[in-house]
C-alpha positions in Angstrom: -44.5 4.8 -34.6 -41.9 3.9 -31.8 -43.2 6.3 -29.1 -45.9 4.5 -29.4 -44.5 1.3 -29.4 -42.1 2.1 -26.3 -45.9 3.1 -24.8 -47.4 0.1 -25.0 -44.4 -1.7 -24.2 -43.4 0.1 -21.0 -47.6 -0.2 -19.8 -47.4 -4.0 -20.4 -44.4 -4.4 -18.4 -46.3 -2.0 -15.2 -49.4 -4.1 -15.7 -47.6 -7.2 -14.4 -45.1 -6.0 -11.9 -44.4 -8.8 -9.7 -43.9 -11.0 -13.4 -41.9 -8.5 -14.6 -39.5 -8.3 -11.6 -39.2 -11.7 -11.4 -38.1 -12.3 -14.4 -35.2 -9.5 -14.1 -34.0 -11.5 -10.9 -32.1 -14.0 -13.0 -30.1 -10.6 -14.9 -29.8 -8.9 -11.4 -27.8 -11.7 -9.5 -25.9 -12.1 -12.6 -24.4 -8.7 -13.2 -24.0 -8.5 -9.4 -22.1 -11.2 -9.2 -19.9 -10.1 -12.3 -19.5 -6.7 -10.6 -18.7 -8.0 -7.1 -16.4 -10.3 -8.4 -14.6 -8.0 -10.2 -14.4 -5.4 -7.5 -13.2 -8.1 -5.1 -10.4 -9.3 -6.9 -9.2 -5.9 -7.6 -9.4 -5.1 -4.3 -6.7 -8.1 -3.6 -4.7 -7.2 -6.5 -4.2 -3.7 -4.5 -4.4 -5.2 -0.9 -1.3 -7.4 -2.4 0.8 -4.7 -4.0 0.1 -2.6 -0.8 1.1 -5.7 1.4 4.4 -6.4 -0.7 5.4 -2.7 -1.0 5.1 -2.1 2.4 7.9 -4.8 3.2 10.4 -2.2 2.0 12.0 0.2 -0.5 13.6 -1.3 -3.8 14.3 -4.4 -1.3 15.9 -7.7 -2.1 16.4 -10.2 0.4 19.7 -12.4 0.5 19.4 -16.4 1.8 21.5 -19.0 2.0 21.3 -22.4 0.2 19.8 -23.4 -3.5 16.8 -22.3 -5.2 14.8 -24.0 -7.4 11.7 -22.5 -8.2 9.8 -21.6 -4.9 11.7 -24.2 -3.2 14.7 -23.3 -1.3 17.0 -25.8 0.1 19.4 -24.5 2.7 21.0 -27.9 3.8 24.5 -28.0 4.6 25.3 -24.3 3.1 27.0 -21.8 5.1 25.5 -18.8 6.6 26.8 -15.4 5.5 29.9 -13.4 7.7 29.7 -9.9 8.6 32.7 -9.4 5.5 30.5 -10.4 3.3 27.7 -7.9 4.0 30.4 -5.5 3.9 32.1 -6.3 0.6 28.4 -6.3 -0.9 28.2 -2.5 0.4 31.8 -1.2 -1.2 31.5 -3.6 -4.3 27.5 -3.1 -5.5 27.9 0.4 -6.6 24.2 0.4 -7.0 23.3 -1.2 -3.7 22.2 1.8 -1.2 21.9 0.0 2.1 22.7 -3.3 3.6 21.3 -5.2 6.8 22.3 -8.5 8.7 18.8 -9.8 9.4 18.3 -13.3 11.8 15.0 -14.6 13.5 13.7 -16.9 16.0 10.7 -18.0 18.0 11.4 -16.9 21.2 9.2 -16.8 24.7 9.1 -13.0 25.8 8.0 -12.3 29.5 7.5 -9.1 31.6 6.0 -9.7 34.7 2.7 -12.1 35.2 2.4 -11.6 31.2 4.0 -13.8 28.7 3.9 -14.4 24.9 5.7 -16.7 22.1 6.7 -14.1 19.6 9.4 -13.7 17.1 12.5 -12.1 18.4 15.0 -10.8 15.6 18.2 -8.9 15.4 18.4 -6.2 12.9 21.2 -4.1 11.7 20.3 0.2 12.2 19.9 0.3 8.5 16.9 -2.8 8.1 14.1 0.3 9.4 15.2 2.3 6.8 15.3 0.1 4.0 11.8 -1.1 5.0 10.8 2.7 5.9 9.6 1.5 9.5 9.8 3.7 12.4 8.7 4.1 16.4 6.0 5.5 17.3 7.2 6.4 20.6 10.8 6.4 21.6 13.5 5.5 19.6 14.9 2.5 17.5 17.9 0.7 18.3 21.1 2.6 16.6 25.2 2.4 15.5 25.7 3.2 19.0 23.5 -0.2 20.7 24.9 -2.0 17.7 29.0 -1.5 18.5 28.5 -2.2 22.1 25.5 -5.5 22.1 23.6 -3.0 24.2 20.6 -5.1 25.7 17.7 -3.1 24.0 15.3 -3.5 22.1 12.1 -2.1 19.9 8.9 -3.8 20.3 6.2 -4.4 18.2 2.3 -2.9 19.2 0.8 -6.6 19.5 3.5 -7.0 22.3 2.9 -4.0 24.0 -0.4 -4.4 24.4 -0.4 -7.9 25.5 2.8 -7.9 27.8 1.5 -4.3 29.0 -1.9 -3.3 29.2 -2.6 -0.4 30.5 1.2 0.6 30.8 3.8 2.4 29.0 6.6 0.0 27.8 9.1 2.5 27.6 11.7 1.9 29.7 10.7 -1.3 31.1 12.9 -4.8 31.1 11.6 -7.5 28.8 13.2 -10.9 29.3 13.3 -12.4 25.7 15.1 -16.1 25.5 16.7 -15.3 28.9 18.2 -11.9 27.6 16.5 -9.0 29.8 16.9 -5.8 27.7 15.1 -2.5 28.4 12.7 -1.0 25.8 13.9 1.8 23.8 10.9 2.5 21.3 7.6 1.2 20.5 7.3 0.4 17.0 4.5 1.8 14.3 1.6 -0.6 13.6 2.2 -2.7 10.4 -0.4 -5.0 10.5 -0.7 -8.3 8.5 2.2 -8.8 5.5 0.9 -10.7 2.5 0.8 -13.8 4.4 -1.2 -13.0 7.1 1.0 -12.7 9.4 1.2 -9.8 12.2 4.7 -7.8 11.4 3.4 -6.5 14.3 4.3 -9.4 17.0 8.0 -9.1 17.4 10.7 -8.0 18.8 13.5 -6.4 17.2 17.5 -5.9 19.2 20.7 -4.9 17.4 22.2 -7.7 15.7 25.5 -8.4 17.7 23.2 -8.5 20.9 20.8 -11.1 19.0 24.1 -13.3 17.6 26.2 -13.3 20.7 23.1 -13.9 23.5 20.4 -15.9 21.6 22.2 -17.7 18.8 25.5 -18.4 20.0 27.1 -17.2 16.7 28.4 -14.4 14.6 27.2 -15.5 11.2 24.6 -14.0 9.6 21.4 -16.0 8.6 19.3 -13.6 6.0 20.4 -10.4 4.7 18.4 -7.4 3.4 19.6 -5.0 0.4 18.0 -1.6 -1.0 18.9 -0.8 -4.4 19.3 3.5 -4.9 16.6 3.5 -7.3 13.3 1.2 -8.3 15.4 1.8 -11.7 17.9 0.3 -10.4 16.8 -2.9 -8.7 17.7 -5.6 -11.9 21.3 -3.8 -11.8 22.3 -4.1 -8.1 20.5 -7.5 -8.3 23.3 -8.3 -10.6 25.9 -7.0 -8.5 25.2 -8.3 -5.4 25.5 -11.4 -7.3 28.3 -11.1 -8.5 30.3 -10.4 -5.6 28.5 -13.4 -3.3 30.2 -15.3 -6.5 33.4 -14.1 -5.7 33.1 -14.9 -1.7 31.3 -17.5 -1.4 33.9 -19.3 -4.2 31.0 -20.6 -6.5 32.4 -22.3 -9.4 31.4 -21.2 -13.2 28.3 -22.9 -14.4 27.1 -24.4 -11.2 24.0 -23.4 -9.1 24.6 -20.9 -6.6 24.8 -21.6 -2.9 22.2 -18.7 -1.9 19.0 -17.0 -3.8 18.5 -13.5 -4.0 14.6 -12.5 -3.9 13.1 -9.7 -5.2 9.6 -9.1 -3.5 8.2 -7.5 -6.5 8.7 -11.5 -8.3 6.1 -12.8 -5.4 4.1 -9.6 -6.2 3.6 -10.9 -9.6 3.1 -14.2 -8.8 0.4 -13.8 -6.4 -1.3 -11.1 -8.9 -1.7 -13.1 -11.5 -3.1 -16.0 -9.5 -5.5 -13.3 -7.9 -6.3 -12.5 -11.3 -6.7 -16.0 -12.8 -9.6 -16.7 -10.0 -11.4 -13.5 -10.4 -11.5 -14.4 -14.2 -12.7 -17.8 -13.0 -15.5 -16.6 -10.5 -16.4 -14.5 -12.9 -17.2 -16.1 -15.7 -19.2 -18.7 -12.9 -21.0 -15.9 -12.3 -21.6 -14.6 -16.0 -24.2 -18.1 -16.3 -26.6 -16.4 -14.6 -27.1 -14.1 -16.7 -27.8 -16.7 -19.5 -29.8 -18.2 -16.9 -31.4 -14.9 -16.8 -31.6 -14.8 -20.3 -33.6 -17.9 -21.0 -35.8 -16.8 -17.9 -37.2 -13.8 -20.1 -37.1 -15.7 -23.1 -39.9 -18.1 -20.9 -41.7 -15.1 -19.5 -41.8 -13.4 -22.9 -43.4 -16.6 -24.7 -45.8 -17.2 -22.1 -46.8 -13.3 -22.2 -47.1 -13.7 -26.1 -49.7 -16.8 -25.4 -51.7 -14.5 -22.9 -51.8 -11.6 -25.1 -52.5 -13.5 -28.2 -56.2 -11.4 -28.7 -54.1 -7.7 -28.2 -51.7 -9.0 -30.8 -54.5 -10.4 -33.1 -56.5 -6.6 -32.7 -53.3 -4.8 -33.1 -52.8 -6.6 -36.3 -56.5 -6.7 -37.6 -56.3 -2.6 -37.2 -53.3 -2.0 -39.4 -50.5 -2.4 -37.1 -47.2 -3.9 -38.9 -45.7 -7.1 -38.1 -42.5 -4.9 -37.5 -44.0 -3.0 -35.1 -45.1 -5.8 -32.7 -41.8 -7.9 -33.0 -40.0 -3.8 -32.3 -42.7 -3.7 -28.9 -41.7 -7.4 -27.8 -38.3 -6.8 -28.4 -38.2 -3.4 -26.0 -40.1 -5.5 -23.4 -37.2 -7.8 -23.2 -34.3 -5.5 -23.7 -36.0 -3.4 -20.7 -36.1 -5.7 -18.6 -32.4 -7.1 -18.7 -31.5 -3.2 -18.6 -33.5 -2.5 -15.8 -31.8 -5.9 -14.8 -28.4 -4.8 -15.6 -28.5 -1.4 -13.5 -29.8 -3.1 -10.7 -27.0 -5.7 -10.7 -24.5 -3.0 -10.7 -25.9 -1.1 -8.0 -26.7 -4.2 -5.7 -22.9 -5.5 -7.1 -21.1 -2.2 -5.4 -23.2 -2.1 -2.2 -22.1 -5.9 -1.8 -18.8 -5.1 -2.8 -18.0 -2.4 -0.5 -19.7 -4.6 2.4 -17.3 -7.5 1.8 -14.2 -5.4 1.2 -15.0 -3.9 5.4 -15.4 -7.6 6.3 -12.3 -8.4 5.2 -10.5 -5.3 5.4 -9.7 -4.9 1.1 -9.2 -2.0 -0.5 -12.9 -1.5 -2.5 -11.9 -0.6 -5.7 -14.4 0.4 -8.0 -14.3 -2.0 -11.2 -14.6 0.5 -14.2 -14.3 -1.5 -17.3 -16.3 -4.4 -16.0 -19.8 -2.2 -15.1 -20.4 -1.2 -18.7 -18.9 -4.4 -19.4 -21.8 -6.7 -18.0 -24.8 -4.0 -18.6 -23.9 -4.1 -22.1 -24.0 -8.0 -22.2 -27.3 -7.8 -19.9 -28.9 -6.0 -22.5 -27.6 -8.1 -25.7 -28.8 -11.4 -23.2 -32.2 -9.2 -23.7 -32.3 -9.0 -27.3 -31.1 -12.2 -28.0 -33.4 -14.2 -26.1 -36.0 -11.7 -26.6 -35.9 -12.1 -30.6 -37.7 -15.7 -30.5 -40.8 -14.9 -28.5 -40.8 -11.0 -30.8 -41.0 -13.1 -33.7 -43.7 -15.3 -33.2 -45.9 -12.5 -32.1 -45.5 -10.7 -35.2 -45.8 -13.6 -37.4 -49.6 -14.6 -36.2 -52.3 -14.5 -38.2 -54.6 -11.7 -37.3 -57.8 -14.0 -38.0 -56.3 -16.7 -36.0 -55.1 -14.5 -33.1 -58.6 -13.1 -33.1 -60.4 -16.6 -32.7 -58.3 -17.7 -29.7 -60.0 -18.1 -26.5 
């Protein structure tokens, strides 16, 4: 009896198309929304690990002052000396490579063209520890670092707005009243995790950067590489250690500078990613009760209309059973037909919005069979009230109604 039954079922559904997609609208937008939501926010997750990764190998970055949570108060502490970085590479056995790091907002001009950028001196070893290199010429080395040489790397967003049309190479650049020649043109970065264009800067040795721009040898931020990802909590240690040792900090109080480790912000902003796409999608889950209750209200009003078929049915020895089995495969096909719909409409959506804002589209595996599976339990569920007063009518009484 259930071929049958799936017969007359599926030819009641094509009799009344427009009802019939109406009423799986509610389960489309619902699983769409689940499935975009989901793809979205793995996209960010990735987008994120892809941002913080790409900031540089096993890295951990060295500032002055106090830190208390995410707060970091640098008042009054004193800056880092070039011993120190160099105790911190003969000491930390699992440290790797070390780099003196300091930035400032600074007015770069080459000719008519001018530009407020961020000019920072770097040590050689800060483009290998965050695996950046040129993409034409060369990056400041050992060499530009022992004598100050006045030369510098810049970034593509400078090169394209101080010299359009032109090759940089070669050419002066006058950064904070400092002209130095340009030596390389570094490879396009892009954003960081902050939005921020890695690519709008302008990077010199750092004893060029100390002695012309700031007026001082000491050393604002430092960057670290541990040898191994294994190795990152270990050389954290160590570097600790000896900054305990130099910069005199008594047992038991707070230090005087924080040691981050990028993968800590990676994790933070994960799980906040993560937390929202939760959120949104369990906003977006409603719908489908929504959509539920809209084909419990089509299915009842469909019982009242067919009232006579149901009345004949039963008059010419059809079973209760089998009419509640037909009402129930009307409502569990539509929220199925609902369900693959939503998934479909969900990764063409998905895939649109990840372009827009340039996201990784990830593919949300779990959560597709996820949200069909409750589309189709929304169908039964709300489907089982109107099923059940079609098979309980009374075949005389169905027969009689006008």
């Amino acid at each position: 009896m259930l071929l049958p039954t799936l017969a007359l079922a599926f030819s009641a559904l094509l009799r009344n198309k427009m009802r019939s997609l109406l009423t799986m609208l509610g389960i489309v937008i619902g699983v769409a929304a689940v499935v975009m939501m989901q793809s979205m926010g793995r996209g960010a997750t990735a987008y994120i690990g892809e941002a913080i990764s790409g900031l540089g190998s096993n890295m951990l970055i060295v500032v002055p002052g106090s830190a208390k949570g995410m707060q970091q108060s640098s008042l009054g502490i004193p800056l880092f000396s070039a011993a120190d970085l160099e105790a911190v590479r003969r000491q930390a056995h699992d440290i790797d490579l070390v780099s003196a790091a300091g930035s400032r907002v600074a007015r770069a001009v080459a000719g008519p063209y001018n530009r407020t950028t961020t000019a920072s001196g770097v040590t050689p070893e800060y483009f290998e520890i965050r695996a950046w290199s040129v993409a034409s010429g060369r990056l400041p080395n050992q060499v530009d670092e022992r004598r100050a040489a006045t030369v510098c790397a810049i970034g593509q967003t400078i090169a394209d707005a101080l010299y359009p049309g032109q090759n940089p190479l070669g050419q002066e650049l006058r950064v904070h009243q400092l002209a130095c020649r340009i030596v390389g043109i570094m490879e396009a970065k892009g954003a960081n995790a902050f939005g921020m264009d890695q690519d709008d800067a302008v990077f010199m040795p750092y004893s060029t950067f100390s002695r012309r721009i700031m007026g001082s040898d000491r050393v604002q931020v430092f960057i670290a590489s541990a040898k191994s990802p294994e190795l990152i909590e270990d050389a954290k240690a160590q570097l600790i250690k000896v900054l305990h040792r130099r910069r005199h900090v008594p047992e038991g109080e707070d230090d005087n500078f924080a040691v981050r480790d990028p993968r800590e912000l990676q994790t933070l902003l994960q799980s906040v990613t993560g937390m929202l796409t939760t959120l949104l999608a369990g906003v977006a889950a409603v719908s489908l009760v929504v959509g539920g209750i809209g084909i419990m209200n089509i299915m009842l009003v469909s019982v009242t209309e067919r009232t006579r078929e149901i009345g004949v049915r039963l008059a010419i020895g059809a079973r209760g059973s089998d009419v509640l089995t037909q009402f129930l495969i009307e409502a569990t096909t539509l929220s199925a037909l609902g369900g693959l719909v939503g998934i479909g409409l969900g990764l063409l959506g998905a895939v649109g919005v990840a372009r827009l804002i340039h996201v990784p589209f990830v593919v949300p595996g779990v959560a597709m069979p996820i949200a069909f599976g409750v589309s189709v339990l929304v169908g039964v569920v709300f489907g089982v009230f109107p099923a059940r007063k079609a098979a309980r009518m009374n075949p005389l009484a169905a027969l009689r109604y006008e």
